[in-house]
C-alpha positions as CSV (number, residue, x, y, z in Angstrom):
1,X,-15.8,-0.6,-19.9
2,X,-13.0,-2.5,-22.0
3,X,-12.8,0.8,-24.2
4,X,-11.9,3.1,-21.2
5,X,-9.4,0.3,-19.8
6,X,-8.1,0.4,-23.3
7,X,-7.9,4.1,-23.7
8,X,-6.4,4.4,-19.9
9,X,-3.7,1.8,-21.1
10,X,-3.0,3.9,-24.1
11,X,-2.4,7.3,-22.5
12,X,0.1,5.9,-20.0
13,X,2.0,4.3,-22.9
14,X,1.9,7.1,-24.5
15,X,3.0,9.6,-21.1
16,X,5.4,6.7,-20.6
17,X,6.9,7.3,-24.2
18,X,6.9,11.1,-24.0
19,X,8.7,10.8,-21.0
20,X,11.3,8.3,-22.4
21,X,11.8,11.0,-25.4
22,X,12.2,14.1,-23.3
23,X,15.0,12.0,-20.9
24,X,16.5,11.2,-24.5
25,X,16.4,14.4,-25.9
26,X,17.6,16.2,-22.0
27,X,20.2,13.8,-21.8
28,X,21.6,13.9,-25.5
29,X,21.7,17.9,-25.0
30,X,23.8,17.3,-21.1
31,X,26.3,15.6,-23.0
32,X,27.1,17.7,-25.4
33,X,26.9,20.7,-23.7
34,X,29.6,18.8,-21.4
35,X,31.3,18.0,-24.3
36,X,31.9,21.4,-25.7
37,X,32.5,22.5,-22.3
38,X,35.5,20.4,-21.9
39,X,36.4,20.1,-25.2
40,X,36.7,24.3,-24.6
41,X,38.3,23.2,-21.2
42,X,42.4,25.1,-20.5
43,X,43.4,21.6,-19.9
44,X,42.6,20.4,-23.5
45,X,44.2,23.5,-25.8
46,X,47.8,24.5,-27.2
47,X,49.8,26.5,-25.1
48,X,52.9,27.1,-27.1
49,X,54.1,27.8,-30.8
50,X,57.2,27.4,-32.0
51,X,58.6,27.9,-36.0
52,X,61.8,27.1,-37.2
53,X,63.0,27.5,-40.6
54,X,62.3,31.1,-41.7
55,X,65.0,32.5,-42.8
56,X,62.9,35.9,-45.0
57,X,59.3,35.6,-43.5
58,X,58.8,38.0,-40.5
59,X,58.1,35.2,-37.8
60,X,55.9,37.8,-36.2
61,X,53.2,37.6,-39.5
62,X,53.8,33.8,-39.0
63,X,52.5,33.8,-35.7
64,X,49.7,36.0,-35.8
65,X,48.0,33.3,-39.2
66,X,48.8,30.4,-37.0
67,X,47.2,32.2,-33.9
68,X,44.3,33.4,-36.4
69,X,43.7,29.5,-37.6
70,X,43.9,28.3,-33.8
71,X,41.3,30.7,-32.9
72,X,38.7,29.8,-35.1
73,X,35.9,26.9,-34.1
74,X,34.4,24.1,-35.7
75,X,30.7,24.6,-36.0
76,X,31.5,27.4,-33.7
77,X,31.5,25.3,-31.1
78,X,34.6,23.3,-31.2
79,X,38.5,24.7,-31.1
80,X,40.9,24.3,-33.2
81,X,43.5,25.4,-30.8
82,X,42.1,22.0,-28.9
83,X,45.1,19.6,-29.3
84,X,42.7,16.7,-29.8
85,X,40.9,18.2,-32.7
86,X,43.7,19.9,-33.9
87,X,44.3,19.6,-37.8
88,X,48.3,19.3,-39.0
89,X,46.9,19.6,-42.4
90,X,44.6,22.4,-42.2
91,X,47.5,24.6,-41.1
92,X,49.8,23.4,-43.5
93,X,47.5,24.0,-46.4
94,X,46.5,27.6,-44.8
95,X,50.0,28.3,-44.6
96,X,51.1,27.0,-48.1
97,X,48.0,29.8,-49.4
98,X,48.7,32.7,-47.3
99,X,52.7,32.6,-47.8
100,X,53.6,31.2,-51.2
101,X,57.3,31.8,-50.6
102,X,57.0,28.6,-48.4
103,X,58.4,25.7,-50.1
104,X,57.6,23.1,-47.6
105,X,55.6,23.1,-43.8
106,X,55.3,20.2,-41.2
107,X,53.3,21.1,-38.5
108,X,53.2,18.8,-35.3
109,X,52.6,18.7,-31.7
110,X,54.9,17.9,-29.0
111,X,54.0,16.9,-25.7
112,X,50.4,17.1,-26.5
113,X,50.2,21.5,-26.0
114,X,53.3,22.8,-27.9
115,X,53.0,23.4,-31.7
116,X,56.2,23.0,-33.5
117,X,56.2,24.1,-37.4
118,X,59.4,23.6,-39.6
119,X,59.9,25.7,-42.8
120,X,62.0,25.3,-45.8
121,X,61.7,28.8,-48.3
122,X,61.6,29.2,-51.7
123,X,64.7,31.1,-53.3
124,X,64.3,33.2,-56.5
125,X,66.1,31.9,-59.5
126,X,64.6,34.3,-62.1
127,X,62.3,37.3,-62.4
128,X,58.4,37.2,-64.3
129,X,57.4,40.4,-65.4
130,X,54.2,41.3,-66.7
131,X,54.4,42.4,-70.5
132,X,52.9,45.4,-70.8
133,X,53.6,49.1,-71.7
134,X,55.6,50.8,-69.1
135,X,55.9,54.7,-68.5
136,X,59.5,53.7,-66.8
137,X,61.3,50.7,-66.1
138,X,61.0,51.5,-62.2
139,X,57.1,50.7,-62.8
140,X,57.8,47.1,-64.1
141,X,55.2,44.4,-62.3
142,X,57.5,41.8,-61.6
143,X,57.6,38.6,-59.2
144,X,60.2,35.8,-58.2
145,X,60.3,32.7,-59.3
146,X,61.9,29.4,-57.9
147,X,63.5,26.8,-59.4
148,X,60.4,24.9,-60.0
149,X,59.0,28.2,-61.6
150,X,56.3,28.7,-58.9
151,X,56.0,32.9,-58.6
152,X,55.8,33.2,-55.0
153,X,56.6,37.3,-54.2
154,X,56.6,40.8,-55.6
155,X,59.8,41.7,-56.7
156,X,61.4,45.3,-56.4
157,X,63.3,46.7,-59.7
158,X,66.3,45.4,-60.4
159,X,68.4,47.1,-63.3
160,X,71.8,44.7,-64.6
161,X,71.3,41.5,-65.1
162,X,71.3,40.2,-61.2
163,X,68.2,37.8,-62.5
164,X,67.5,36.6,-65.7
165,X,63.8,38.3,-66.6
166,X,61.1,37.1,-68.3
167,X,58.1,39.3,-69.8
168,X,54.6,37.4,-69.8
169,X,51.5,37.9,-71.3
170,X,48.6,37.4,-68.0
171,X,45.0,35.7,-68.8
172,X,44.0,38.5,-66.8
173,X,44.8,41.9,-64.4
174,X,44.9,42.2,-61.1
175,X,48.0,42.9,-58.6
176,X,49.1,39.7,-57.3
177,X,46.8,37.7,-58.6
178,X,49.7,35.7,-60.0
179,X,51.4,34.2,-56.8
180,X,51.1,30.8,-56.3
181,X,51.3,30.2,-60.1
182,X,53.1,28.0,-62.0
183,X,55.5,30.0,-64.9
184,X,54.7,28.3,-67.7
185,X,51.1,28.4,-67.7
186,X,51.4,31.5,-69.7
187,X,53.8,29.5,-72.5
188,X,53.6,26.1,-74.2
189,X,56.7,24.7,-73.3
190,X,56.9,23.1,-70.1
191,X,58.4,21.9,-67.7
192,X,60.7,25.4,-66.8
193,X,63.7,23.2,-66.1
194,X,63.4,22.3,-69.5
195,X,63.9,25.6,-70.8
196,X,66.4,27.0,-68.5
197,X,68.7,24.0,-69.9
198,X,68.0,24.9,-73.3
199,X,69.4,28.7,-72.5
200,X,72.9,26.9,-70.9
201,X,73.1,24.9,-74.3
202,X,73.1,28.0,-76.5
203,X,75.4,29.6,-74.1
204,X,77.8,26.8,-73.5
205,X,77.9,26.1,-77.5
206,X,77.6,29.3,-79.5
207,X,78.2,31.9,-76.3
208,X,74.9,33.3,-76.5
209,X,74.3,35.0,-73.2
210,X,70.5,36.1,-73.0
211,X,69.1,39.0,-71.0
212,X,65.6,39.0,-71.1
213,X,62.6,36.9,-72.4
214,X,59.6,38.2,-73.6
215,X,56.5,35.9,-74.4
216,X,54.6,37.2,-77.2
217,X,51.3,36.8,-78.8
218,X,50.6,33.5,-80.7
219,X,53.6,31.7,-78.6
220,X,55.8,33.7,-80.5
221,X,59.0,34.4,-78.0
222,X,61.8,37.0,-78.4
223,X,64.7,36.9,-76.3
224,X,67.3,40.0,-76.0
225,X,70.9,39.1,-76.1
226,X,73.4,40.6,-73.5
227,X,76.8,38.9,-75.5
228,X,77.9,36.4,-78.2
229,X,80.8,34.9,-76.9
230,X,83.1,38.6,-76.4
231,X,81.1,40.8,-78.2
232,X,78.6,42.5,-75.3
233,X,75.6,44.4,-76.8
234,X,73.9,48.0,-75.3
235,X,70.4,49.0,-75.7
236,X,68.6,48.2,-77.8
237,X,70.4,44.7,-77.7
238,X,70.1,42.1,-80.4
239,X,67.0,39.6,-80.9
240,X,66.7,36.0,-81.0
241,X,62.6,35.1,-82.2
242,X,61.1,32.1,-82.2
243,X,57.9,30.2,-81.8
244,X,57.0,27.3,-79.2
245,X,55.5,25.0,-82.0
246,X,59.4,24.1,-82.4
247,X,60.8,21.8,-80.0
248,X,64.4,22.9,-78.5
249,X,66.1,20.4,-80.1
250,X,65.1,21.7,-83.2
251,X,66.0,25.7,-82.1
252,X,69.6,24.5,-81.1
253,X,69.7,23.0,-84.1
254,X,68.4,26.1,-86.2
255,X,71.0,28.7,-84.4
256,X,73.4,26.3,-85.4
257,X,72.9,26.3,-88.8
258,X,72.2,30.1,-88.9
259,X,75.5,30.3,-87.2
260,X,77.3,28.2,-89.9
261,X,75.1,30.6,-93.2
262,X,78.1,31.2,-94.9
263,X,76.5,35.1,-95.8
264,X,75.3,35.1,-91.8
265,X,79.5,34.0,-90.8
266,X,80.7,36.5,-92.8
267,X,78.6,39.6,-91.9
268,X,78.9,38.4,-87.6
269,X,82.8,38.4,-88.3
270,X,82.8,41.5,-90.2
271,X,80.7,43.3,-87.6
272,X,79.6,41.5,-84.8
273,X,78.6,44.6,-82.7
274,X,75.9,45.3,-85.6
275,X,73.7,42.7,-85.3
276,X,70.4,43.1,-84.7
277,X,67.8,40.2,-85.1
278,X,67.9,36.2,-85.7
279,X,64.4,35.0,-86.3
280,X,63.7,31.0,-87.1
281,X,59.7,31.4,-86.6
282,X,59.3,30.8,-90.2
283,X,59.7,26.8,-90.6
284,X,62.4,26.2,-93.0
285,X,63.9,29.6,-93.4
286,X,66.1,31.5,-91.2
287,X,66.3,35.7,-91.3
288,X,68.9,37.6,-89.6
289,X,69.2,41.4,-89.6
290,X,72.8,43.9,-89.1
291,X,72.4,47.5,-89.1
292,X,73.0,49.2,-91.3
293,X,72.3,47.1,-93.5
294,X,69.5,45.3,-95.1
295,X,67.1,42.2,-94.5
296,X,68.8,38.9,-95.0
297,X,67.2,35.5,-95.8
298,X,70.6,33.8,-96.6
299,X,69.7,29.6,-95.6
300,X,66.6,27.8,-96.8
301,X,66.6,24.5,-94.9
């Protein structure tokens, strides 16, 4: 007898308990179904987009990302486009990847349902062109740079010298693989600002006007002169080597005392137009070349 009162005891506890759990679980479901439900509610998403700041990106291709990013879900459930779950930083960091021309993005709502974004662009200062073997110039692989040296856009061919151009050597193929990047990860010398004043120094104080840049195997660098002060060069324009062990102290230093070589001051006054090549990789020596003639090593520091 006190068994089955037991055992009667137990199995309402126990229908109680199941009961309590399936209210739990029935419940817990309810509200988030409701939740979804409203958080997928008109009232609750982003109605309006507005950019301003573009000055080269088609606002059009702007648009259609941003719409892309508000349509997706979280957990497939949840939309972004929902301006309580909405994500300023999401967007700016999608933006930042898919459009590396943009220099800075704020995105912010106003009013709760209108999306406002503000742009600032990056502007080319130079061209980076990878060095390689060309059939023709026109098939150069080239991309802008900003001032912060960040490759941002494919560049069309430019002949002249409308951008100073730099040749470097890529860790690896592939067609735009390179936007987003950083310059001078492919040399030693950093940051780019640092070189860029170096190439106004040896302007400014010896007139050397440089064309191109080409980085070279074992950080060696050669850079094509356009002019020395009012002597202007034609293909195939004079050389200036050197290697990024050297600081660019020590370079400007070095041109200077190549351009002081008594043998070197004589044969650049004698016949300017025939120089050819002014290499200081060689620690301690500086060699300088005129056609027709002969190899010079005329300064041992």
């Amino acid at each position: 007898m006190y068994r089955d009162i037991n055992n009667r005891k137990t199995l309402r506890e126990k229908k109680r308990s199941n009961k309590r759990t399936v209210f739990f679980w029935g419940a817990l479901i309810i509200i988030l179904v409701s939740f979804v439900i409203i958080m997928n509610n008109d009232y609750f998403l982003i109605k309006e987009i507005e950019i301003s700041g573009e000055q080269t990106l088609g606002e059009e291709e702007l648009l259609l990302d941003i719409n892309e990013f508000l349509s997706e879900k979280y957990l497939w459930l949840l939309p972004k486009r929902n301006f309580l779950l909405f994500s300023s930083a999401q967007l700016e960091n999608r933006l930042r990847t898919k459009f590396p021309k943009i220099l800075k993005v704020d995105a912010g709502l106003v009013e709760t349902k209108r999306l406002v974004i503000t742009l600032d662009e990056r502007f080319a200062h130079s061209l980076w062109c990878v060095n390689k073997e060309y059939e023709q110039a026109l098939d150069e692989e080239c991309y802008f740079a900003d001032n912060d040296g960040i490759l941002y856009a494919r560049a069309p061919y430019f002949s002249g010298d409308i951008f100073l151009k730099f040749f470097f050597l890529p860790q690896r193929e592939g067609q735009n693989y390179f936007l987003g990047e950083n310059v001078f990860s492919y040399s030693k010398n950093v940051p780019l600002e640092d070189f860029l004043t170096f190439l106004e120094a040896i302007q400014s104080e010896y007139g050397i006007h440089v064309f191109r840049i080409f980085f070279e195997e074992f950080d060696d660098v050669s850079m094509e002169i356009s002019s020395i002060d009012t002597t202007l060069y034609e293909r195939p324009f004079p050389k200036l080597f050197f290697n990024q062990s050297d600081d660019y102290a020590t370079l400007f230093r070095n041109i200077g005392i190549a351009f002081g070589t008594p043998g070197f001051e004589k044969d650049f006054r004698e016949q300017p137009q025939n120089l050819e090549s002014l290499d200081l990789r060689v620690d301690g020596r500086i060699f300088y070349t005129f056609s027709p003639q002969s190899f010079h090593n005329d300064h041992e520091e």
